[in-house]
C-alpha positions in Angstrom: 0.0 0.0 0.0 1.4 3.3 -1.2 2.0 6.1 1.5 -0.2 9.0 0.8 1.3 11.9 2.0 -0.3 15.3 3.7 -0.2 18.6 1.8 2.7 19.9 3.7 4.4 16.6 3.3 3.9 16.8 -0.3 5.2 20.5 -0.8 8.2 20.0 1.9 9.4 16.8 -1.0 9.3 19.1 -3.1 11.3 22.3 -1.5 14.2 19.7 -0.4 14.0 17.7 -3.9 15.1 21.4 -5.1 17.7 22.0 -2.7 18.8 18.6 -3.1 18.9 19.2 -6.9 20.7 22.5 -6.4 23.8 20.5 -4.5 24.1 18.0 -7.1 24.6 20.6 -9.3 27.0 22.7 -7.5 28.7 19.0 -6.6 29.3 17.6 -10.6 30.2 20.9 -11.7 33.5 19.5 -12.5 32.3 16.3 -13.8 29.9 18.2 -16.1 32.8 20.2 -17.6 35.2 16.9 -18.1 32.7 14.8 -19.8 30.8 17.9 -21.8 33.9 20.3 -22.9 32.2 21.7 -25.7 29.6 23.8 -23.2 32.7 24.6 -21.4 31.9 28.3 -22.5 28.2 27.9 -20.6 29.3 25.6 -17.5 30.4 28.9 -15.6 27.0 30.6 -15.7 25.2 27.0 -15.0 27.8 26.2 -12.3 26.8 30.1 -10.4 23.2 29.6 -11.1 23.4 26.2 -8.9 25.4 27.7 -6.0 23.2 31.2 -6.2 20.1 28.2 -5.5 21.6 26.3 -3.4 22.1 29.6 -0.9 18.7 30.6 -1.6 17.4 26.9 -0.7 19.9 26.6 1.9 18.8 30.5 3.4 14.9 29.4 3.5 15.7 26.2 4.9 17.5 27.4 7.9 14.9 30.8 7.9 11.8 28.8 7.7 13.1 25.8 10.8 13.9 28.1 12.9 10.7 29.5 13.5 9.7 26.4 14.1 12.8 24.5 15.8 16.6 24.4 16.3 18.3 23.9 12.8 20.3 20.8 13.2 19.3 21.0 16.9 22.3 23.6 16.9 22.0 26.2 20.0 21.7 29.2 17.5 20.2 32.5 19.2 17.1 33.8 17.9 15.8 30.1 16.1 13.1 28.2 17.9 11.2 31.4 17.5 7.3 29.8 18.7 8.4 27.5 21.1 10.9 29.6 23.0 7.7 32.5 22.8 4.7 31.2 23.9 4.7 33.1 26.8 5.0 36.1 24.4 2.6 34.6 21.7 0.0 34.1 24.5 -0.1 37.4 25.5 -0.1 39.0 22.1 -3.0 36.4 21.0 -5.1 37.7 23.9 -4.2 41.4 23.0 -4.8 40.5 19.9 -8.5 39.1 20.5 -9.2 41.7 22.8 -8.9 45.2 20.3 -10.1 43.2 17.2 -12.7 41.3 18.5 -14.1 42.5 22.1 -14.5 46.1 21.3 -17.9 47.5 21.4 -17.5 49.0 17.8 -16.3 45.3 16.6 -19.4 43.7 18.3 -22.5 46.3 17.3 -20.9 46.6 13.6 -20.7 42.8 12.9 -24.0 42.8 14.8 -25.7 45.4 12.7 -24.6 43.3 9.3 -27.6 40.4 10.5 -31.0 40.4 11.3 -30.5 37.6 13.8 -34.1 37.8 15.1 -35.2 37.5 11.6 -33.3 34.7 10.3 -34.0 32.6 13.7 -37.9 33.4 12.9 -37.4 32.2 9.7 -36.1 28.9 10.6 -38.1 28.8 13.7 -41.4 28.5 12.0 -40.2 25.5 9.4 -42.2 22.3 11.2 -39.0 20.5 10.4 -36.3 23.0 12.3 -39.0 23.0 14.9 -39.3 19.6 15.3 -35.8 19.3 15.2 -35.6 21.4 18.1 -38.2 19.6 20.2 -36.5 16.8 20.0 -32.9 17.9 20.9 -35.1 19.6 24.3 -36.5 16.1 24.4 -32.8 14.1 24.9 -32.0 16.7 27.3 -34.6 17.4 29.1 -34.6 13.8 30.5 -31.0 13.8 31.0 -31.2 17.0 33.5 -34.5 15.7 35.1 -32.5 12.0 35.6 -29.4 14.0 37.5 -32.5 16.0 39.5 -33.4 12.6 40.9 -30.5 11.6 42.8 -31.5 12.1 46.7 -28.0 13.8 47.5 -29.2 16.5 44.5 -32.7 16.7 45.5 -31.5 17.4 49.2 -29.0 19.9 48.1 -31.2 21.7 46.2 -34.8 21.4 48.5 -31.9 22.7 51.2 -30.3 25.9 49.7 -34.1 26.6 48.6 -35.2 26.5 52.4 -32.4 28.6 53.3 -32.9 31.7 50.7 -36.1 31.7 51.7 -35.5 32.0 55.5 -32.9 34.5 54.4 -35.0 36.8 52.4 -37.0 39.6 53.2 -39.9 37.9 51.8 -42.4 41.8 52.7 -40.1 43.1 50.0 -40.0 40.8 47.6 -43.7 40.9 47.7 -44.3 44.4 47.3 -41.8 44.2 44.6 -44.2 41.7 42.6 -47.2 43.2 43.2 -45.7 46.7 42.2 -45.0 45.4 39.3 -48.1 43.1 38.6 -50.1 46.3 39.3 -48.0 49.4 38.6 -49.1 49.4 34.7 -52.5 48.6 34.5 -52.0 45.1 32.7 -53.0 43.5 35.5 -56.9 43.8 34.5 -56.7 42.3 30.8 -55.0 39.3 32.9 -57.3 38.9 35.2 -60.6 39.5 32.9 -59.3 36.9 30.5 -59.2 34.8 33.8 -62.8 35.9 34.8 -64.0 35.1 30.9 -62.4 31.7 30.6 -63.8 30.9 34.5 -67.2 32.4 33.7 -67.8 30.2 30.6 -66.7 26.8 32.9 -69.0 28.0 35.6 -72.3 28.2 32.9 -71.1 25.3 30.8 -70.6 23.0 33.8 -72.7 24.3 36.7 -73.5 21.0 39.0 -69.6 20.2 38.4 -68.4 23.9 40.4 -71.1 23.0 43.1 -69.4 20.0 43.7 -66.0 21.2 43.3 -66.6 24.5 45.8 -68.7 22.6 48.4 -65.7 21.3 49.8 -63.9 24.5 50.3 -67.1 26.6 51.4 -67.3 23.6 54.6 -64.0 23.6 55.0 -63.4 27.7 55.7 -67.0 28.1 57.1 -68.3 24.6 57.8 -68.4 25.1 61.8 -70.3 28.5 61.6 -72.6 27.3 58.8 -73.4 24.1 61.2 -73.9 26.3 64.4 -76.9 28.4 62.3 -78.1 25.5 60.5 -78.7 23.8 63.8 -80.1 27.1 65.4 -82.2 28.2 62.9 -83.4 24.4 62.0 -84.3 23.4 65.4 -86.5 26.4 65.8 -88.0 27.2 62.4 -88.4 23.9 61.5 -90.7 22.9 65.3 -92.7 25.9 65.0 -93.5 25.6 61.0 -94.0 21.6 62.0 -96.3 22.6 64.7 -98.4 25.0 62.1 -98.2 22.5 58.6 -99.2 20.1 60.9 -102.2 21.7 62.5 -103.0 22.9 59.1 -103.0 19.4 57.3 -104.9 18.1 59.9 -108.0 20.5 59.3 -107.1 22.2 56.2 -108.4 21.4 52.8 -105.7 19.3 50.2 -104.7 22.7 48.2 -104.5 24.3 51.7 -101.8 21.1 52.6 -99.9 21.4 49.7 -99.0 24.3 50.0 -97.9 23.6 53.8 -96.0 20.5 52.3 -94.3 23.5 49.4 -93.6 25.5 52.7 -91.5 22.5 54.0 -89.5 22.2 50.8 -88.5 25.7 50.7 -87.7 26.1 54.3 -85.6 23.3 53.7 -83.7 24.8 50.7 -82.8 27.8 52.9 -81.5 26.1 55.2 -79.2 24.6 52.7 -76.6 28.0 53.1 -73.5 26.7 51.0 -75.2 26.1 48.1 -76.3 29.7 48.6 -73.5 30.5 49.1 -71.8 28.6 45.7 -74.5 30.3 43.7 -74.0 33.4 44.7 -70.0 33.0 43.9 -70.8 31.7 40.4 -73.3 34.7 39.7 -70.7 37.0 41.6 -68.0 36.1 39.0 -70.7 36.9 36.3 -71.0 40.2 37.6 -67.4 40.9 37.5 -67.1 40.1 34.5 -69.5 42.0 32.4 -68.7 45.0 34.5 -65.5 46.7 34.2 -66.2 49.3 37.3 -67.5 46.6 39.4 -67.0 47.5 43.1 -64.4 44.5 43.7 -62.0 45.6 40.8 -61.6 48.6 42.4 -61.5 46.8 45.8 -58.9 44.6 44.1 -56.8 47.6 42.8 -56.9 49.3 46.3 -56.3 46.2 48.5 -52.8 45.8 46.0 -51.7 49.5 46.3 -52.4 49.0 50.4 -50.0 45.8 50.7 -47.3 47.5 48.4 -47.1 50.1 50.9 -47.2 48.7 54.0 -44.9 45.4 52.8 -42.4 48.2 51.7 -41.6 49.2 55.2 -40.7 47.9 58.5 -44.5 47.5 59.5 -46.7 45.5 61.7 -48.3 43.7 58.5 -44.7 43.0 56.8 -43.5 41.5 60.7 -46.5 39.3 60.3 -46.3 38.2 56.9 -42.3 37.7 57.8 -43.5 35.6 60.5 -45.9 33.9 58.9 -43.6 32.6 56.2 -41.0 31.9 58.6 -43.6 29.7 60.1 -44.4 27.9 57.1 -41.1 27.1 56.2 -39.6 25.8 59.3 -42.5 22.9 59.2 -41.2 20.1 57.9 -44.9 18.9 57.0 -45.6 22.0 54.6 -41.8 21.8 53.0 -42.7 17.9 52.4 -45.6 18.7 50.7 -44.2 21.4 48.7 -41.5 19.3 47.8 -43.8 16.6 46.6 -45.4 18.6 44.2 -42.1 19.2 42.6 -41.6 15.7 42.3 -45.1 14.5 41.3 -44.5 17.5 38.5 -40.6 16.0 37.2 -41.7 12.6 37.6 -45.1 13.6 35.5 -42.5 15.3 32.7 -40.1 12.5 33.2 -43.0 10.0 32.0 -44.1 12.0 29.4 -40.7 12.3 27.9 -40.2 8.8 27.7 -43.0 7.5 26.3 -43.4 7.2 22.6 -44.9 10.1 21.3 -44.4 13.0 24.3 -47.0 15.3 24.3 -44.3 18.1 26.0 -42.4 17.8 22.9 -45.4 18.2 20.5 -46.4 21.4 23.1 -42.7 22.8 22.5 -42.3 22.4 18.7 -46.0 24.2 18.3 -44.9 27.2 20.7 -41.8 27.3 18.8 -43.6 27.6 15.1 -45.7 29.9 16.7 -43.2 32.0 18.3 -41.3 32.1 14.8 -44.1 32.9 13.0 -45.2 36.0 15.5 -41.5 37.0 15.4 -41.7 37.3 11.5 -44.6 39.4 11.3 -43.1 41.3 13.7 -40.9 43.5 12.2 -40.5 46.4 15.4 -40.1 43.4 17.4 -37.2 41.9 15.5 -35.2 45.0 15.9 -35.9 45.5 19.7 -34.6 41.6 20.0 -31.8 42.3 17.7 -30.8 45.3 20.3 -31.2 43.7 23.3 -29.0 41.0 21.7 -26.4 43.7 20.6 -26.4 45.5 24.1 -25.8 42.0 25.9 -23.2 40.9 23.7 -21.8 44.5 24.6 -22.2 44.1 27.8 -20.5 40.6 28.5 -17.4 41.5 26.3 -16.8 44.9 28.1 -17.5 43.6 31.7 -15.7 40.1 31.1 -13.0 41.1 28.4 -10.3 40.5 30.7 -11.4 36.8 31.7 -11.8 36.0 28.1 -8.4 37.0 27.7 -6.8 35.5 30.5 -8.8 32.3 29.5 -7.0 32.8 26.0 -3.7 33.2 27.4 -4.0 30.3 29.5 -4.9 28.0 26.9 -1.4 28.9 24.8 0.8 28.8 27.6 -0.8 25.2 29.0 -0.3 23.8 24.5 3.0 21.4 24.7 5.5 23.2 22.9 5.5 20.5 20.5 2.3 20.3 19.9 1.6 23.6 19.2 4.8 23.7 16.4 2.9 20.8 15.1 -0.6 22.5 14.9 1.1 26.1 14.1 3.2 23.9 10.8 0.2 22.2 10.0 -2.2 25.7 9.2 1.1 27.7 7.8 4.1 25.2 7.1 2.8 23.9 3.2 3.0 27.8 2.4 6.1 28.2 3.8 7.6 25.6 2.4 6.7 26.5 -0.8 8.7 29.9 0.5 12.0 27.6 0.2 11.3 26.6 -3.3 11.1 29.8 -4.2 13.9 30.9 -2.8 16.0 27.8 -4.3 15.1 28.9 -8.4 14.5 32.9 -7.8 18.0 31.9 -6.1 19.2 30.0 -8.8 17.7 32.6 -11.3 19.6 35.7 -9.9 22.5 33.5 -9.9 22.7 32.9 -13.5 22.0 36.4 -14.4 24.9 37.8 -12.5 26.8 35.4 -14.2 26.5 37.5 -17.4 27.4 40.7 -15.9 
């Protein structure tokens, strides 16, 4: 099997098949002249053209190694220019990087050349770059979940979460959020596009709330609801039993039915929570078809009264302090929390594994729609294409120097061998071609002198 050589393999053959050429030349000069003596008149001129080559060859041989290494392994100063310079090279690399490539000017005048948001709408809303996407989240996603799920993790984690939140001044960070939920008047199309979608469940499924608010209406005002069911029942219902029962004992039959209807309707008063549930599904209806109702503006004023008095040091934000402090010192609430968060990954975890996720189908339909808003979107495309800008800015400026020093670490850790070999491989076929030149524009200078 023949060897097949590398490019700068190839070219180096070539440079020392010319130099190599060049010495013979210069070597059976005499030769030439002994078995050729009628070109004795021309061996002169052929005999300086080969030693004006072989300087040139011989020159750009000894030029060209010694950037690289020692000629001949000979202690000569100034040769082994890379390896003896990395120290030097690594620096001026990272100097280098940093006023070509880290400046601000460098960064927003490459960025302005692209529309980056436009070209990632573009491929965004393809179903195939989409789906291509879903399903590089979908081998991830499992992979980061699966590392979640070690217990050493999970306690870390559950751990440090307990702790920031005992740390932090949770009045603050509340007032914060609801400054900004309600600062800019958003807050209301949120909350009557809640109101609209929770209206229409209410009147489309009506026995289905009952039964879903019953439990919550006994279990915040079950004991009070019992205490004047029971007071109200015990009396109402013996003196209305005392008169329907006096009544359909002399009364005529329409008289004692509607004594009997009495009974029934007493009955249904009695029965406060479903008052109560009707009067929270009608309530909502209210709400929502009026956009000056009473509790919107209780809403809005309720808000603006917590942002101010969670802002300060105040009896409400020492309570609301306390009363998170309370929660998350018992184990029973932080168990509970924490099994949400695992019923949730192990939900995701399931879904991803199975054959056709429905997560990943969710993702790759957000992400066509996401491109195709972006594309219509032609003010939003340049806001994103700012914000990119400024943050690409703003890492460079703050963390130039890190870059750098990352740079310059990488250089100085390269073997010195190594990085000849790498530095010869990109540059050496070119400068090996340098020493062929310099062996025949040698050898041609040479023979021209030779007629002077």
């Amino acid at each position: 099997m023949s060897h097949v050589y590398a490019p700068l393999e190839q070219r180096q053959l070539l440079a020392n098949a010319a130099l190599v050429i060049a010495a013979t030349g210069v070597a059976v000069q005499s030769t030439l002249i002994s078995h050729f003596p009628a070109y004795a008149t021309y061996m002169p001129h052929v005999k300086m053209a080969f030693e004006a080559a072989l300087v040139g060859g011989l020159a750009d041989w000894f030029a060209v190694t010694a950037i690289f290494r020692r000629p001949l392994n000979l202690p000569i100063p100034h040769t082994a220019i890379i390896p003896t310079n990395q120290e030097r090279i690594a620096a001026t690399i990272g100097v280098f990087v940093q006023s070509n490539f880290l400046t601000e000017d460098a960064i927003r005048r490459s960025c302005s050349r692209y529309n980056l948001s436009g070209e990632m709408a573009q491929w965004l809303e393809k179903e195939t770059n989409a789906t291509k996407l879903s399903r590089e989240i979908g081998i991830i996603a499992p992979r980061v979940l699966q590392f979640f799920r070690h217990h050493a993790v999970e306690d870390f984690v559950q751990r440090n979460i307990v702790e920031w939140i005992k740390a932090s001044e949770s009045n603050l960070l509340t007032a914060q959020m609801l400054q900004a939920i309600f600062n800019n008047g958003n807050h209301q199309q949120a909350f009557q596009f809640v109101l609209e979608q929770l209206d229409d469940w209410l009147t489309k499924n009506p026995q289905q709330a009952r039964e879903l608010l019953t439990p919550f209406v006994d279990a915040i005002m079950g004991a009070v609801l019992s205490k004047l069911r029971s007071a109200l029942g015990n009396d109402a219902q013996g003196v209305t039993s005392l008169i329907v029962g006096g009544l359909t004992a002399f009364a005529k039959p329409e008289v004692r039915k509607s004594a009997d209807q009495l009974m029934s309707n007493l009955g249904e008063m009695l029965n406060i929570e479903q008052k109560i549930i009707d009067r929270i599904i009608s309530l909502t209806h209210e709400i929502r078809q009026d956009p000056n109702h009473t509790f919107r503006r209780k809403l809005d004023e309720l808000a603006k009264h917590y942002i101010g008095v969670l802002s300060v040091d105040s009896p409400e934000s020492k309570r609301f302090n306390a009363f998170k402090d309370e929660m998350i010192n018992s184990p029973d609430v932080v168990a509970f929390f924490g099994s949400i968060v695992v019923s949730i990954r192990e939900a995701i975890q399931k879904d991803l594994n199975s054959t056709n996720p429905a997560i990943l189908v969710s993702v790759r339909d957000a992400l066509m729609m996401l491109g195709r808003n972006l594309a219509q979107d032609t003010q939003l495309q340049k806001d994103v294409n700012q914000g990119i800008t400024d943050a690409a800015c703003f890492i460079t400026t703050a963390y130039s120097d890190n870059i750098i020093d990352f740079i310059g670490h990488q250089v100085r850790s390269w073997e010195s061998e190594k990085m000849v070999r790498e530095i010869e491989k990109a540059v050496g076929g070119d400068l090996q071609m340098i020493r062929l030149n310099g062996t025949l524009v040698g050898g041609l200078i040479g023979l021209v002198l030779s007629f002077l």
